[in-house]
PLY file of the C-alpha trace (Angstrom):
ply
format ascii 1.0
element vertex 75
property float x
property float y
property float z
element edge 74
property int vertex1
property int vertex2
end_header
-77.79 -7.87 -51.10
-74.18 -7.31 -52.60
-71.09 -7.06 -50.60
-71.20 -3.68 -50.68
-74.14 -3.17 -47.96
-73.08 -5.73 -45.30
-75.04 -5.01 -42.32
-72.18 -4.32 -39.34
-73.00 -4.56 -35.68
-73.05 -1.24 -33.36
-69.15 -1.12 -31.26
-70.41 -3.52 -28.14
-66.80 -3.21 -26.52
-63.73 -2.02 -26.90
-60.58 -3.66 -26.19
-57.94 -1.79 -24.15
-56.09 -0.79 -27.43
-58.76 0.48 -28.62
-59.94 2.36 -26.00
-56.61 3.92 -26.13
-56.82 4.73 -29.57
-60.56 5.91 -29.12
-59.99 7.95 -26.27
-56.25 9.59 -27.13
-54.22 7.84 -24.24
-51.31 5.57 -24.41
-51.64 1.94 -22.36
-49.45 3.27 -19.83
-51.76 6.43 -19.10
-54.70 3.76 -19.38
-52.87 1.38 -16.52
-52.03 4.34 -14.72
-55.41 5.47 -14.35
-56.76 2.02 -13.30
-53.74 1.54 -10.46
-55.25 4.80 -9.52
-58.81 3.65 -9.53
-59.84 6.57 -11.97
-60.08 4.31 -15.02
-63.15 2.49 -16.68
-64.89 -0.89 -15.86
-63.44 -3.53 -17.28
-64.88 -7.02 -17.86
-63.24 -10.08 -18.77
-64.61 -12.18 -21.82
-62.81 -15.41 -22.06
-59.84 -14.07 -21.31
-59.86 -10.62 -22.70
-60.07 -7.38 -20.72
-62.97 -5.40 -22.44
-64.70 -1.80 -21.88
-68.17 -1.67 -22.66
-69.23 1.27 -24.64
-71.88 2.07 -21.76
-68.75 1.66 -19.52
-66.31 3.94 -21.36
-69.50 6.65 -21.58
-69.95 6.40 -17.88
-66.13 7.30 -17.25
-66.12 10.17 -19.44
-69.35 11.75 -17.50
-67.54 10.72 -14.58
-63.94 12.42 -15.47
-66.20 15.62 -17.19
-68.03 15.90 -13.48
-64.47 15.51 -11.55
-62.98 18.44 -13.88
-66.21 20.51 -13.54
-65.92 19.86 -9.56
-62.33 20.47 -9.48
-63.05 24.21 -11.73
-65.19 24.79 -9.29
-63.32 24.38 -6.22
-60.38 26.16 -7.64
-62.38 29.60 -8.30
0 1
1 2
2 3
3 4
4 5
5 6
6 7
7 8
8 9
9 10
10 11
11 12
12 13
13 14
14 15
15 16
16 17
17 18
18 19
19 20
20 21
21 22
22 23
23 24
24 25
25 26
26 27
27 28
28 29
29 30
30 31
31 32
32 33
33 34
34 35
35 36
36 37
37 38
38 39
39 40
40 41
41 42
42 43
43 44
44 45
45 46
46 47
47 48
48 49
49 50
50 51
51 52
52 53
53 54
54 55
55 56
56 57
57 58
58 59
59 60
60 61
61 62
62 63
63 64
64 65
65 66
66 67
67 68
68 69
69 70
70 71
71 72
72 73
73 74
């Protein structure tokens, strides 16, 4: 095997920063929405705050179902 085909692990987690970066958002948007309970799980690995892929992929079916209610409610 050369350097050239290291085998790389799947994303398990993202850290809040990257979440961010993933998802378009700055921190403040990302605290904003957690204050307001509207944010993703988080989990804490020795010491870090962490979203879990299956985490952030719940919240966006989550926020995708809340804008779909809301478009519905407003027609």
């Amino acid at each position: 095997m050369n350097l050239e085909q290291s085998h790389t692990q799947p994303r398990a987690a993202y850290s809040i920063n990257e979440f961010c970066e993933a998802h378009g958002v700055s921190r403040a948007t990302y605290y904003n929405w957690q204050k307001a309970g509207v944010g993703p799980r988080e989990m804490e690995v020795i010491g870090r705050k962490l979203i879990s892929v299956e985490a952030a992929a719940d919240w966006r079916r989550e926020r995708e179902a809340a804008a779909a209610s809301a478009k519905d409610e407003a027609a």
